[in-house]
LUMKOL-259017 format. One record per residue: residue in one letter; x, y, z of N, C-alpha, C in turn. Coordinates in steps of 0.2 Angstrom, whole numbers, padded with zeros to 4 digits, always signed. Example, Ala and Ser with C-alpha at 12.3 -4.5 7.8 and 13.67 -1.06 7.14 Angstrom:
2
a+0066-0028+0039+0062-0022+0039+0066-0016+0039/s+0064-0011+0035+0068-0005+0036+0064+0000+0039/
! end
This chain:
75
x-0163+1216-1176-0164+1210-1174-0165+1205-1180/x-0161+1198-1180-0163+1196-1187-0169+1193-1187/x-0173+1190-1192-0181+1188-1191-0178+1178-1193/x-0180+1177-1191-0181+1168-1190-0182+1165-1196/x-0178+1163-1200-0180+1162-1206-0185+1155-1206/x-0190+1155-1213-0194+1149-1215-0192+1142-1216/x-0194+1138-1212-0195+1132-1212-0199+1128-1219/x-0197+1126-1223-0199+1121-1228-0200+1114-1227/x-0209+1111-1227-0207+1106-1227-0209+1103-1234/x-0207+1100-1239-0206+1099-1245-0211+1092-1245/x-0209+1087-1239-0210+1078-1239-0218+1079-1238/x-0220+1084-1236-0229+1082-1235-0232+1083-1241/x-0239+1082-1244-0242+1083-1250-0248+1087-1248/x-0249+1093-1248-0246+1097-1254-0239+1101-1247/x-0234+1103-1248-0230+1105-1248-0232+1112-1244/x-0228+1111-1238-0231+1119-1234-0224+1122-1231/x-0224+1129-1229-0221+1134-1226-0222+1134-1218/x-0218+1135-1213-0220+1136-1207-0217+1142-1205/x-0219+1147-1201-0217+1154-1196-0220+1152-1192/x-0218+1156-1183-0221+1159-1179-0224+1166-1180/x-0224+1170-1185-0226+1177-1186-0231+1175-1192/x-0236+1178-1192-0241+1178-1197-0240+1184-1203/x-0237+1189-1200-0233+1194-1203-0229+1192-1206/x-0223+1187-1205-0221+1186-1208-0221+1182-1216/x-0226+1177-1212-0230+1171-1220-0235+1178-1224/x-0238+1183-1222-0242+1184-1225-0236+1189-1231/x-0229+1193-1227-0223+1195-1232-0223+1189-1237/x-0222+1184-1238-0220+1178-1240-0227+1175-1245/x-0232+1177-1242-0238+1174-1247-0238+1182-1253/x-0238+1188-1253-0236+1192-1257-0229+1191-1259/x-0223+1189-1259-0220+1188-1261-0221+1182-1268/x-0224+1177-1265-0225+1172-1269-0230+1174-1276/x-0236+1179-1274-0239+1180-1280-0235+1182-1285/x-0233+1191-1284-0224+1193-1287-0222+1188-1291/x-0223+1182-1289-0215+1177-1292-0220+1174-1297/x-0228+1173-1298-0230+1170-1302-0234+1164-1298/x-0235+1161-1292-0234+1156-1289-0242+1158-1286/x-0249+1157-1291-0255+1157-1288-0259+1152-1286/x-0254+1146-1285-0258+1141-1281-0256+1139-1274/x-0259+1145-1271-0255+1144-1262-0262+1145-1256/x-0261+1144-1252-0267+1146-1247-0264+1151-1246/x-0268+1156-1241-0266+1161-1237-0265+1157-1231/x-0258+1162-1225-0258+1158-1220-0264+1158-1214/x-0263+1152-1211-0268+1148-1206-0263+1146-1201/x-0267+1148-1197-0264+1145-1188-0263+1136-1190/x-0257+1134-1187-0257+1125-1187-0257+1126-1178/x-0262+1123-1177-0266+1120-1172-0260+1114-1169/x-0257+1111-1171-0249+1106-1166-0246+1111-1166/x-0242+1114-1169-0234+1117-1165-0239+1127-1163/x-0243+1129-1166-0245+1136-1162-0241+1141-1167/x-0238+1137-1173-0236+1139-1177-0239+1144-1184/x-0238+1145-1188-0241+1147-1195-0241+1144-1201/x-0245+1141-1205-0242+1140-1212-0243+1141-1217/x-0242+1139-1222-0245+1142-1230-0244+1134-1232/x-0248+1132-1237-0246+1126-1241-0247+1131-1250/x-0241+1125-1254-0241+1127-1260-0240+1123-1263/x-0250+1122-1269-0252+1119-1272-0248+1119-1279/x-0242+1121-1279-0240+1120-1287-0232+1119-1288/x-0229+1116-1291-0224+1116-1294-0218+1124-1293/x-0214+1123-1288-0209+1128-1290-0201+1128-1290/x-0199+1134-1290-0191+1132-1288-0191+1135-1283/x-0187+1127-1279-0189+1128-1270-0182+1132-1269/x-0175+1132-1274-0169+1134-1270-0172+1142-1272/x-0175+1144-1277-0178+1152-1277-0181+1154-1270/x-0186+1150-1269-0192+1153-1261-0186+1150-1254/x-0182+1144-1254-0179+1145-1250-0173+1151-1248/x-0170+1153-1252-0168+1159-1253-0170+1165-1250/x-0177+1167-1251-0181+1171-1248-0181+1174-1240/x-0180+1181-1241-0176+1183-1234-0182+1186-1232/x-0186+1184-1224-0191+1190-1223-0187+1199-1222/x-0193+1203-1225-0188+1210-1220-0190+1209-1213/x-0185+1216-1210-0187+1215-1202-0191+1219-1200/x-0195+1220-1204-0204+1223-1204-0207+1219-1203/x-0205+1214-1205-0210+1208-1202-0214+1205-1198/x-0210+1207-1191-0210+1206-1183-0211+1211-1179/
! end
């Protein structure tokens, strides 16, 4: 089964990731250290959608993390 891929939202300041699996943002938050990328929260519940997020405090290449496929370990 495929896993739902990550939502980017770019336009808010600081710039965050959404999932409904925490599993899978937490693949995603290791993923991002690997790339260099050490200005990120760990994910947190978002309390509006019952979602998941990570916000990323730094400058990246978004078409690289948009690219980013979770495994289907995730879920």
């Amino acid at each position: 089964m495929a896993v739902q891929p990550l939502e980017f939202v770019w336009t808010h300041e600081p710039p965050f990731v959404r999932h409904p699996s925490p599993e899978v943002l937490d693949e995603f938050f290791n993923w991002l250290r690997e790339q260099g990328v050490a200005k990120r929260s760990i994910p947190i519940p978002d309390h509006e959608t019952g979602q998941w997020i990570l916000f990323i405090y730094q400058l990246v290449d978004r078409a690289a993390l948009e690219a980013w496929i979770p495994s289907d370990s995730g879920e």
